[in-house]
Structures are given as structure tokens and as C-alpha cells.
N, C-alpha and C positions, 0 to 999 in steps of 0.2 A: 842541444842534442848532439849525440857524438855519433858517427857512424863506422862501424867496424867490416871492414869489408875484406872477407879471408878466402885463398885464393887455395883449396884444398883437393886435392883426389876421394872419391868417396871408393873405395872397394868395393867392389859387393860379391859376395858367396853364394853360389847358386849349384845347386845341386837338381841332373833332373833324370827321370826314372820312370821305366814302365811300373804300369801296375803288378805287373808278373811280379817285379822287384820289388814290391812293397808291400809294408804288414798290412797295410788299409785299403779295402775295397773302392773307398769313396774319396770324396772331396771333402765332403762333409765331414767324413771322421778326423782324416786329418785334419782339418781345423781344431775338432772338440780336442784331438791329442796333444795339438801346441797352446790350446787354452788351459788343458786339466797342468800341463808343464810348468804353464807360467804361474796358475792361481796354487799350486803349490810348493813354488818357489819363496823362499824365505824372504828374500829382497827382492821381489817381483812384483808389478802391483799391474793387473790384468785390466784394463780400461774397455774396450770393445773389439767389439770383431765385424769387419767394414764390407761388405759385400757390395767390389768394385766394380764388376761387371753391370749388376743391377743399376747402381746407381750412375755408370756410363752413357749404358742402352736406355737407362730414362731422359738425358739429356735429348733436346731435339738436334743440337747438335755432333750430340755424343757420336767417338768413334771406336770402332772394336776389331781386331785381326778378325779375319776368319776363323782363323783356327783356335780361337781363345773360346774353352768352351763352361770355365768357374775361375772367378780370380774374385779370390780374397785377402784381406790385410787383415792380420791379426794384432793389435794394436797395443802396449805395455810398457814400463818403465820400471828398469832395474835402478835400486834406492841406494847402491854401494857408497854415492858419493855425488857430492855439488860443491864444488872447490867455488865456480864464479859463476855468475848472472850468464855469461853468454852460453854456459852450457846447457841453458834451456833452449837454445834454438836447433841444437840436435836432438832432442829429445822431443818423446817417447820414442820408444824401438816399435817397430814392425816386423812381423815376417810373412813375405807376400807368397799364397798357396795358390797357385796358377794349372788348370788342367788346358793343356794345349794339344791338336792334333792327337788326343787321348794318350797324354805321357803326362808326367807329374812335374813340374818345377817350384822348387820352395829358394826362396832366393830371401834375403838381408842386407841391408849395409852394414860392413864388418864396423865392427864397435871401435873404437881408441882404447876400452877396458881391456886387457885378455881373458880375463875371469870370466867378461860377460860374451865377450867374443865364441871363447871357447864352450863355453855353457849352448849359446843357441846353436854352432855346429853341431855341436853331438847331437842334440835335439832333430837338429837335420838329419843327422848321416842316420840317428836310430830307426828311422822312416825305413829306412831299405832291410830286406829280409838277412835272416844268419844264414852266412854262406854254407854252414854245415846244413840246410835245408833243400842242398842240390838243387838251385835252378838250373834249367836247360838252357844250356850255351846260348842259343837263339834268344832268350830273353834277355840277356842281361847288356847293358847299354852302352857298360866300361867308363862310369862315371865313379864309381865306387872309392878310387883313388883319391885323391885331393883334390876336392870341384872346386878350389876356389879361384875366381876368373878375376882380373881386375878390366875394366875399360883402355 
């Protein structure tokens, strides 16, 4: 047995947003929006959709923020490419749909792909309203720029 043990940063992209900011009323739709994205993705193969929260709070010892009030994993693997064996241990993609303190956060770990990187942002960023739609100042949260945060 060989053991490969790799010593990596994982980025992750997190994007988070009032509802005011958002084409979707719900949690739920968002979900159904980054499932219809993936299962009509040419190289996208849509596996399931993980409802974290439920199955947290069912633990007896399960733990949850407060203010965590729907967190979902949307769960899929982009087929662009399998060069070696170890790149199934980053795989499948997720992207986790989190309603906190009644704001929206959709977060990923950025891909190594840029294709597929860039793919699921947009999928992100298309979540929030066209600015030609005039939301009121008050609403808007100033994440709109480049939300990507690394650790």
C-alpha cells in the first residue's frame, strides 16, 4: 500500500447575499436552479442533493449555529477529465446553499479546472439580481465584486 499525503490549500468561493439581492425567494429554488444548471450541463453528471442541516439535527450529537436556518450540498461531477487515480479523492464538486441569519451564502471549493471553476462562479454570481433592476442602496450587501475569499 502506498500512501500519498498532500499538503494543499483548498480555496473556497463564497458568495453571500440578501434575498432583496436575489432572483429566488427561497432556499429551495435555489437548490432546484444549481441542480437544473448541472443536469444540463454537457459534462456535468448531477448525483444528489444532501440536506445538511436535517441530517446534522438528526444526529444526537449533532451540532448547528444558531443562525444556520437551510444548508444544503448540491452534490455532481464535472467529466472534462481523469489524467490519475488520486483525482478521485477530490471529487465530486459540491456547492453548499446555506440560509444564515436570513441572508444567502453559496460557497464551493475552487476547482484546479478553470473551465469548471469558472463555470460554477458564474452559476454563483447569476444568483444575485441585474443591477439594471434598481435595488435600494439599503439592500445591497457589497459582495457583488469578486467574493472570492481564500482561508
Amino acid at each position: 500500500m502506498k500512501q500519498v499525503v498532500r499538503e494543499i490549500a483548498l480555496p473556497i468561493f463564497n458568495i453571500e447575499m440578501e434575498f432583496a439581492e436575489c432572483r429566488f425567494d427561497t432556499v429551495e429554488a435555489i437548490v432546484s436552479y444549481f441542480e437544473e444548471q448541472v443536469r444540463s450541463h454537457r459534462a456535468a453528471c448531477y448525483i444528489a442533493t444532501f440536506n445538511h442541516l436535517q441530517h446534522t439535527t438528526g444526529l444526537p450529537e449533532g451540532r448547528v449555529a444558531d443562525d444556520i436556518e437551510a444548508a444544503y450540498n448540491i452534490v455532481f461531477c464535472f467529466g472534462f477529465s481523469l489524467q490519475d487515480a488520486e483525482q478521485l479523492a477530490t471529487r465530486p464538486r459540491s456547492i453548499g446553499v446555506c440560509q444564515c441569519g436570513g441572508k444567502i451564502s453559496i460557497s464551493f471549493v475552487e476547482a484546479p479546472m478553470p473551465v469548471a471553476n469558472a463555470l460554477m462562479e458564474q452559476w454563483a454570481k447569476s444568483l444575485l439580481l441585474d443591477e439594471k433592476q434598481q435595488l435600494p442602496t439599503s439592500a445591497r450587501s457589497g459582495q457583488e465584486g469578486d467574493a472570492r475569499q481564500t482561508p
